[in-house]
N, C-alpha and C positions, 0 to 999 in steps of 0.2 A: 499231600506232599508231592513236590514234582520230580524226585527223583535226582540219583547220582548217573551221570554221562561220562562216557572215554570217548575222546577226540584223539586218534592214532594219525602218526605220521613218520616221516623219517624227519622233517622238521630242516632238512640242510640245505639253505637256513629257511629260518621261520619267514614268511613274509608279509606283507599289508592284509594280502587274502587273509592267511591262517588268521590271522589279526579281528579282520571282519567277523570270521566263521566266529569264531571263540567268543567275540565279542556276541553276537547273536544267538549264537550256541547258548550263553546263560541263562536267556531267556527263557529257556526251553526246559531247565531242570535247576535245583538248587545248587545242586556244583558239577563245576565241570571238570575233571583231567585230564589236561593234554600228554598225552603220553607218549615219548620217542620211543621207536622201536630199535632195541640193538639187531643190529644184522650182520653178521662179521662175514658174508659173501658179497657186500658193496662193497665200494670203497667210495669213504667222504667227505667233504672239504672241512669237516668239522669231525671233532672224537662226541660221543655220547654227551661227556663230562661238559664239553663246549658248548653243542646242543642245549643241555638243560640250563647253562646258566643262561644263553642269550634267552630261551623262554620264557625264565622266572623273570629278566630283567625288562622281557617285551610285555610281559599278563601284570605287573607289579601292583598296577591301578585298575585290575579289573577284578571285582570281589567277586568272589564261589569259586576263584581259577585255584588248581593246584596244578605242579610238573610233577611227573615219573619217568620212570624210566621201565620199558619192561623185555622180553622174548618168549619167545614161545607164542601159543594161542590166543590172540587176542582177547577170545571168549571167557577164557578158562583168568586173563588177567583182569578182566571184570567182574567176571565172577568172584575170586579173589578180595576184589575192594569194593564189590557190594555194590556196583554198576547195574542199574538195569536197561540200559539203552548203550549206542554206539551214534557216535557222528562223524558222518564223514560230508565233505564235498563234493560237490559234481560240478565241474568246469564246460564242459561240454559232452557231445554224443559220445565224445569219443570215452570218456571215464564211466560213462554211466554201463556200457556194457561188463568192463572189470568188476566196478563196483557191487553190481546186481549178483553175479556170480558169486561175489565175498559176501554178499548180505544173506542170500540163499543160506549157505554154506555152514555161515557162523549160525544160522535159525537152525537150521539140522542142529550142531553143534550143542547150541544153547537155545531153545524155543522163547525160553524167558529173558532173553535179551533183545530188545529190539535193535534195527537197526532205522535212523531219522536220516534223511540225507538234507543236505542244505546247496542250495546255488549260491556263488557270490557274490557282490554286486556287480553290476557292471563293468565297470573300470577293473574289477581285478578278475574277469572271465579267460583271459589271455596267459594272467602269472604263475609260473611254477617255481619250484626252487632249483630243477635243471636248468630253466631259462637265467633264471636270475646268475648260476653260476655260472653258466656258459659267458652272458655280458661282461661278468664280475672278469672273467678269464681274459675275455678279449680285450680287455682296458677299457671297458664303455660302463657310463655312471649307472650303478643303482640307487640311490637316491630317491624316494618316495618308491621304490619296489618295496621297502624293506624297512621297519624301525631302525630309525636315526644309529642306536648302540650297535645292531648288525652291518652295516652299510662301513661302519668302524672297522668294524671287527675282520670284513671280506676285505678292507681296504689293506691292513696289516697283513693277514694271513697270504695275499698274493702279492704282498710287494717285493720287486725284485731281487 
């Protein structure tokens, strides 16, 4: 058995990357849970509620995917749903020093958790979902940043 995975994120919004990940992510365990993280000291261009449905409507054709929603210790939400690994992304040097810190951390935390990292493809080594809003903000297209239904949805949400 290849096991349950949590792919953690703030998710706002989802983008091609996240997309990738998840999409390769499956490969690596029989289900995956993308799980948004509530954080009520951001602030978001999307509410939680928002978040999850644009994920269930980006993953809809990708089987073993499920959405959550969760706070608190990431660890301790795996634990929870019977998770034995974590996936995260790594973009570049610059993510991989946080990242490492959080993988450590959550291993203290939980030994029996691993933590898998994944690079994205190429083409989406560049995208975040700060970037994508920052674009979204200035008037410039995200179109192929983003699933078709979110690039909607940014279009709506900032329109004047």
């Amino acid at each position: 058995m290849r096991g349950l995975a949590v792919y953690p994120g703030s998710f706002d919004p989802i983008t091609n990357g996240h997309l990738d990940l998840i999409r390769r992510g499956t490969k690596l365990c029989d289900r995956l849970i993308v799980a948004v993280l509530r954080n009520t000291e951001k602030s978001y261009l999307f509410s939680v509620e928002e978040r999850l449905t644009l994920l269930r409507e980006s993953v809809a054709d990708i089987p073993g995917v499920e959405v959550d929603a969760f706070d608190g210790l990431l660890v301790e939400f795996a634990r929870r749903r019977g998770a034995d690994r974590i996936l995260r992304g790594i973009r570049a040097l610059s993510d991989f020093e946080y990242e490492f810190q959080m993988a450590l951390m959550n291993r203290r935390l939980a030994p029996d958790v691993e933590t898998l990292f994944l690079m994205p493809r190429e083409e989406f080594t560049f995208l975040s979902s700060r970037l994508v809003r920052e674009v979204a903000r200035l008037g410039g297209p995200v179109d192929g940043l983003v699933p078709p239904p979110v690039a909607l949805r940014i279009k709506e949400k900032l329109r004047p």
